[in-house]
C-alpha positions in Angstrom: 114.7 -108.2 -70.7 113.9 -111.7 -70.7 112.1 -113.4 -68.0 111.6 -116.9 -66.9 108.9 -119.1 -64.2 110.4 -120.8 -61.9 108.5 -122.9 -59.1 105.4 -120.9 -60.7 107.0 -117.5 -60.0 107.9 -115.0 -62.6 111.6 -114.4 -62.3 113.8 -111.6 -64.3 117.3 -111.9 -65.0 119.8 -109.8 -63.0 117.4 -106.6 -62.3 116.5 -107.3 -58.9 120.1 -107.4 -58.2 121.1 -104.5 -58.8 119.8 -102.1 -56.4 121.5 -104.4 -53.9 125.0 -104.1 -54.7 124.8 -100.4 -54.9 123.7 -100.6 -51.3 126.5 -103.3 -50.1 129.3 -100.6 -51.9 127.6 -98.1 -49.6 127.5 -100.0 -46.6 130.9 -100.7 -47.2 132.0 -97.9 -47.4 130.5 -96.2 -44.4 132.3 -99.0 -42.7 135.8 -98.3 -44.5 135.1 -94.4 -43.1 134.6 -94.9 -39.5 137.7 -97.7 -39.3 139.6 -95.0 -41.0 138.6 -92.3 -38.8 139.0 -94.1 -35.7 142.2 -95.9 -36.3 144.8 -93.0 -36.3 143.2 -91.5 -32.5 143.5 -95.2 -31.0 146.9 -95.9 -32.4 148.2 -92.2 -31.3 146.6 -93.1 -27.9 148.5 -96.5 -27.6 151.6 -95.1 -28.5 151.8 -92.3 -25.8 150.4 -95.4 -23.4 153.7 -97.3 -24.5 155.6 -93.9 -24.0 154.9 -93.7 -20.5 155.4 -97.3 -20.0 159.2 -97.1 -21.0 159.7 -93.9 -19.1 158.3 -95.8 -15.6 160.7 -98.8 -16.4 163.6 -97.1 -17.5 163.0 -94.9 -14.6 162.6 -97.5 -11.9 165.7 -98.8 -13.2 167.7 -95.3 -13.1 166.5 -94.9 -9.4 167.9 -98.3 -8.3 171.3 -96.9 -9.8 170.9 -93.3 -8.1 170.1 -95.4 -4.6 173.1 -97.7 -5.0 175.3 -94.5 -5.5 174.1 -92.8 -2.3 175.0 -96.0 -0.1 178.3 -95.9 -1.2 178.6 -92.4 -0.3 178.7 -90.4 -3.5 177.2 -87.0 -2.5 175.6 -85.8 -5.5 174.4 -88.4 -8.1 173.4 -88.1 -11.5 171.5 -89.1 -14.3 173.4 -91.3 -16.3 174.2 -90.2 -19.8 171.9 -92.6 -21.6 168.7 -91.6 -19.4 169.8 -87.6 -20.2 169.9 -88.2 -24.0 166.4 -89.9 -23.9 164.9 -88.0 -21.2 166.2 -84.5 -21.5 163.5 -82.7 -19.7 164.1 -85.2 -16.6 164.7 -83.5 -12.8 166.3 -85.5 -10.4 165.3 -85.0 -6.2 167.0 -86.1 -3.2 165.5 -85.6 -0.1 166.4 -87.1 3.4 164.4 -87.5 6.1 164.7 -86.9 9.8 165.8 -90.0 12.4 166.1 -90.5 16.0 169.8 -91.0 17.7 168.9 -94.5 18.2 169.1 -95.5 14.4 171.6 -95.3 12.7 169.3 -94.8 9.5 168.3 -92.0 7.4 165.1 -92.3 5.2 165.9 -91.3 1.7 163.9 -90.9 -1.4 165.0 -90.3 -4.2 162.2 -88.9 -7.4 162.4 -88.5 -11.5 160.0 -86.7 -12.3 158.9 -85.3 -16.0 156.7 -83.8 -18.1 154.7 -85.4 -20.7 154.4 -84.6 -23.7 151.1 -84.2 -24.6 150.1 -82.0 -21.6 151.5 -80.2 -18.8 150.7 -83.1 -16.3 154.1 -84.5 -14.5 155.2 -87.7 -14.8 157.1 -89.2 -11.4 158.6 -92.2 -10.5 159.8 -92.1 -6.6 161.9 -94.8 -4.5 162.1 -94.8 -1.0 165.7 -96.2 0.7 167.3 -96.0 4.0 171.0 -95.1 4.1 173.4 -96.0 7.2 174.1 -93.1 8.6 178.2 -92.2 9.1 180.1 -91.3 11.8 180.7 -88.0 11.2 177.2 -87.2 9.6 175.6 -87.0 13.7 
């Protein structure tokens, strides 16, 4: 191997190199493991996040529609047919509460409620209305 001075210093060509770039492939490459081990759990993780996201908003917005049909007196709402398809596993609950003669209110709420996916935890979304009461409801 040939070797040259340079600034009074004995220098060889390209051997001190070497070692070096095995090192950088290494290093590299433990880097290129962890991204690729840690990449799929956080993506999975975002995408349930986004999954319960859409059922809350869809949800809230499914409520508002049950709501509207108990104020104009429809006794027994439903899902509607787009919410079923997606949400299959969805329960619907109606429960009024109790008011005094003098109002002429009646607390409702109305709940969706689910389970998730990925563990047997529910998933609920609840509004709260009051409903004029009718005459022949007393």
């Amino acid at each position: 191997m040939k070797s040259y001075t340079r600034n009074n210093r004995k220098v060889r060509n390209g051997s001190a190199r070497r070692g070096v770039l095995t090192i950088e492939l290494i290093v590299a490459m433990i880097l290129l493991g962890t991204v690729a081990a840690v990449l799929p759990v956080t993506l999975n993780a975002v995408y349930k996040q986004r999954q319960q996201e859409r059922f809350e908003r869809y949800s809230q917005l499914e409520l508002a529609i049950l709501i509207t049909r108990l104020q104009i007196n429809e006794t027994e709402p439903l899902l509607s047919d787009w919410f079923q398809e997606r949400y299959p596993d969805a329960i619907v609950d109606i429960s009024t509460g109790q008011t005094t003669d003098d109002l002429k209110l009646i607390p409702t709420t109305v709940s969706i409620r689910r389970k998730r996916s990925d563990s047997q935890l529910l998933q609920q979304q609840t509004l709260t209305t009051w409903i004029e009461r009718q005459e022949g409801d007393e």
